[in-house]
N, C-alpha and C positions, 0 to 999 in steps of 0.2 A: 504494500500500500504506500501509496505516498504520501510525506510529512508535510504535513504542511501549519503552518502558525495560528494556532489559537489566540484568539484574539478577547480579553475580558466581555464582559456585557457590559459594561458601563463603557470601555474605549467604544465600542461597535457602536453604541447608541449615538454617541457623542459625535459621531461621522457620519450619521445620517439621518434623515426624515424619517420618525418613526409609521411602520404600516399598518394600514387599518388591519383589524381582525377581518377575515375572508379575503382579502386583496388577495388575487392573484398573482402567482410566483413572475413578475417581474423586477427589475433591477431598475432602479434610480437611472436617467439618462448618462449615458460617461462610463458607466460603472459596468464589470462583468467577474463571474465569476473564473478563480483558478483552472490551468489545465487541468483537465481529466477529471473537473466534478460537476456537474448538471441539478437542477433541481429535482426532486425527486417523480421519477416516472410512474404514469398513474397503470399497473397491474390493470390487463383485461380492458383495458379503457371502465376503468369503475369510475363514475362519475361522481358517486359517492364518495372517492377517492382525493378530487382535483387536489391537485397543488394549490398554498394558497400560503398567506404571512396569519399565523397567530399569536399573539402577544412580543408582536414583533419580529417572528423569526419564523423562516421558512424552511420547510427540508430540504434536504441538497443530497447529495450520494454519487460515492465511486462506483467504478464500472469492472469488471471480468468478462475474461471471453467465456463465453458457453454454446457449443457447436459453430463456434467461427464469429458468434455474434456478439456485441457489447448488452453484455447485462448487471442492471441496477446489485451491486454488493455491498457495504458499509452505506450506512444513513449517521446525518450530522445536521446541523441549524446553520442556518447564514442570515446574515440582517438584508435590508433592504439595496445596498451598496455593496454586493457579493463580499464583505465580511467574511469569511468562516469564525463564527461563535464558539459552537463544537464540531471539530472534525470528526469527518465518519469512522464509523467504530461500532455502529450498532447494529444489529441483526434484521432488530423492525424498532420503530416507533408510535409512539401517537402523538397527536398536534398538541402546544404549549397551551395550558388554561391555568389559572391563576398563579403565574410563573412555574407551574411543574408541567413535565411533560414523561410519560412512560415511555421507557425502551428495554430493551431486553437483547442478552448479551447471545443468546440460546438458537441458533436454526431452528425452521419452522420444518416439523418434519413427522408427516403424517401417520411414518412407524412405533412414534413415538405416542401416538396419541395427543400431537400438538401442544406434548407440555412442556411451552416454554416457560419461563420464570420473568418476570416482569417487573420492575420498580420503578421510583418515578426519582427524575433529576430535575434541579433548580437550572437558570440559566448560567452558573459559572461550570456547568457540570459536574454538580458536587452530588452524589446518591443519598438524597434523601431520604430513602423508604428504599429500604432493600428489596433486593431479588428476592419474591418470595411468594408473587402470586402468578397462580395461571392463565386469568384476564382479568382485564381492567377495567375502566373508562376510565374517561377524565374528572378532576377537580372542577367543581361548580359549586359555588355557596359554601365551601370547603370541606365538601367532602365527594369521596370518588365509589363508583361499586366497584367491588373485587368476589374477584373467585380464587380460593384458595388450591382448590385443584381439579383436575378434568373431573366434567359431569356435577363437580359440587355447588351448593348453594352460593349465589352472591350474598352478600353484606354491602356496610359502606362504611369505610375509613374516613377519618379525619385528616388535620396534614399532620397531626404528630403520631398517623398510624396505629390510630385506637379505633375498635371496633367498636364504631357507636348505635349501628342498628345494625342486630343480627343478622349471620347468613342463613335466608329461612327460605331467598328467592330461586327460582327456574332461572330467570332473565331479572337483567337492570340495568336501565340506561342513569345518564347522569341527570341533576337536575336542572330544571330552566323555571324560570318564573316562581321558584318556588316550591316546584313541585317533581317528583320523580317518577318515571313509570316503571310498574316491576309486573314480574307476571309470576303464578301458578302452574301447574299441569291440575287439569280439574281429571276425573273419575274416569274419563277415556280420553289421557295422556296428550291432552291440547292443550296450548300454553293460552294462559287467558289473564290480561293485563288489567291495571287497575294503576293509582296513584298514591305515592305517599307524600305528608311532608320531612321537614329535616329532623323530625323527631320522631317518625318511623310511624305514623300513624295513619294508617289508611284510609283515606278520605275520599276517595272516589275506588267503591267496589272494583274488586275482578273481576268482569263482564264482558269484556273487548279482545279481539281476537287477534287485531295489529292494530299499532300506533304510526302512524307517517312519522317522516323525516322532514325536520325544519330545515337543516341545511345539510356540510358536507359529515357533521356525526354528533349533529343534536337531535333527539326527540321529543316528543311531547307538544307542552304548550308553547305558546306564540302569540303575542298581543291578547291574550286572554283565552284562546281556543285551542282544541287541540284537533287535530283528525284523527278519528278511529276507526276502527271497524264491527260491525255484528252481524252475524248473520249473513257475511259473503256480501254485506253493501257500506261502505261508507258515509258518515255526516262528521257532524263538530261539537264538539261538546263545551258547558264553559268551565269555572274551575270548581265549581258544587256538583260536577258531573250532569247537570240539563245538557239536554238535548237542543238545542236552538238553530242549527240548521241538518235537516231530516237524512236517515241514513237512507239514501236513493243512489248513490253514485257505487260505479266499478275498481271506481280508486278516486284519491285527490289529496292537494297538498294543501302546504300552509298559504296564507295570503302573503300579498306583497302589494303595495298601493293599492289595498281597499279591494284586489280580489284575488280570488284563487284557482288552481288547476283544476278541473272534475274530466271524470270520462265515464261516458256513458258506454255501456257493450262491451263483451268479457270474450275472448279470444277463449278461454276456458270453455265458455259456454256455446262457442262454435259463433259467437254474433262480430260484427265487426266493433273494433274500438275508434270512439271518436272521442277529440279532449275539446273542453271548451272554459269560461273561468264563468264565476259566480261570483256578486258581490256579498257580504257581511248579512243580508237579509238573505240569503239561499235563493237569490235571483239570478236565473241564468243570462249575463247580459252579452254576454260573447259566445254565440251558440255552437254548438259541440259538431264541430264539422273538421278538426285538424285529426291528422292519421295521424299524429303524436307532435311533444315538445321539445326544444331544444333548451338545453342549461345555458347560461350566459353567465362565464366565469364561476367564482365559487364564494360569493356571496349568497347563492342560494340557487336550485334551480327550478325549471318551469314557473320563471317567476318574470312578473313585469321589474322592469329597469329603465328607469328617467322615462316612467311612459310608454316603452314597447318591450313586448315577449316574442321571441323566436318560435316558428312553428312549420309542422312540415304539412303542406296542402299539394296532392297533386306530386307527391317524393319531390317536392323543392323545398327547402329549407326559406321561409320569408320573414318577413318580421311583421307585427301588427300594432297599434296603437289601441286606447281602449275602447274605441270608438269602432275597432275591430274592421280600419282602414289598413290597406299595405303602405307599407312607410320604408324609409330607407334604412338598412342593421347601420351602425354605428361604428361596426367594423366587421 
């Protein structure tokens, strides 16, 4: 591997514009990064994946040949101004949230039953929380869910690594707004989701069968609502768990200026899929006629931005306004 200079988080900062949370892995004008490191390549094209700066700092990662081709090997942080923060060293990580971020030193290696070891590091790369769990998420409201080994129950740690609501969960994401979503297996082995708050009390039953994704690995709420699902239909729930706009839809996401993604028609069910958005009153104001959406960057996706959402009508990728006129993409 090649060495290359670690640089403090405070020198880093000090030399550049700090990056919004979700900005997209670009570089400050002027600025690039070192030979032979790249920002981190997104696996499968996982959208859910994109590259992106959180709490300042984006992934970055060295390369190996594997069958002649350059593949992503050690992962590391870089600031906005290709900095290297932490040089790569790590095996996998997760994006930085209230200055920690998990990595894990372990190959991911499906002989093994995927049991990597995981801990989380500050920004000077100090291990604050040892290697010692099997998965993670991230810190939010300061505390993270952990699984302590394959198949075992989540919990949620604190930052000083105290189990402060037991591991009782199936699944847990982290929290947003407030609130976290964790799921059961009910009496015929389906995971079925519900809310806690930070004191582990569960305030919106286990009734839900999936929770959407806010952005690139937040779930749950968002401006007050969450999308879920029952019954093979989605709607929105608010945070007393009402129902306020009707579970009718085949999927849909969070809002983003006042409306959101719905699709009507399950490809499952042999019907065709079409996506359209809906405002906060469950009105469909932009009618469900696109064969699918396109993400725009990784502040969030199938989301409007300054006004227009990318969409594919006719296998051409267009852009729309809300007015649900064709407009020009922005790039």
């Amino acid at each position: 591997m090649n060495k290359f200079l670690v640089l403090t988080a405070m020198l880093s900062f000090s030399l550049t514009a700090y990056a919004k949370d979700g900005e997209a892995c670009e570089l400050t004008k002027g600025h690039k990064l070192p030979k032979g490191i790249d920002f981190f390549e997104i696996p499968n094209d996982d959208a859910s994946l994109f590259c992106h700066f959180n709490d300042g700092l984006a992934p970055i990662n060295t390369f190996k040949k594997q069958d002649g081709y350059p593949m992503p090997d050690k992962y590391g942080f870089a600031d906005k101004n290709g900095n290297i923060v932490i040089k790569p060293q790590y095996e996998s990580f997760g994006y930085f949230h209230n200055g920690l971020a998990a990595v894990t030193k372990d190959k991911y290696d499906d002989n093994t039953n995927y049991q990597q070891k995981w801990g989380f590091i500050d920004k000077s790369n100090k291990l604050v929380i040892p290697y010692q769990y099997n998965n993670v998420g991230y810190f939010a409201e300061g505390l993270a869910p952990v699984q302590s080994q394959f198949e075992g129950k989540y919990g949620f740690i604190d930052l000083q690594n105290q189990m402060v609501i037991p591991q009782q969960y199936d699944n847990a994401y982290s929290f947003n707004e407030g609130l976290a979503a964790v799921a059961k297996k009910d009496a015929n082995d389906n995971l079925k989701w519900g809310f806690i708050n930070p004191q582990g009390k569960l305030v919106i039953p286990m009734q839900f069968d999936d929770v959407s994704y806010i952005t690139y690995d937040t779930y749950g709420f968002d401006q007050g609502l969450a999308a879920v699902s029952k019954n093979g239909k989605y709607g929105y729930i608010d945070k007393m768990g009402k129902t306020v706009i009707p579970f009718k839809y085949d999927s849909a996401w969070t809002f983003s200026e006042g409306l959101a993604p719905v699709m009507i028609g399950s490809s499952m069910n042999g019907q065709t899929e079409k996506w359209g958005f809906i405002d906060k009153t469950g009105k469909l104001v932009i009618p469900a006629i696109y064969q699918s959406l396109e993400g725009d960057g990784a502040d969030g996706y199938y989301e409007f931005i300054n006004g227009k959402a990318r969409v594919i009508k006719g296998d051409k990728e267009i852009c729309i306004n809300k007015q649900n006129k064709t407009v020009k993409c922005d790039n």
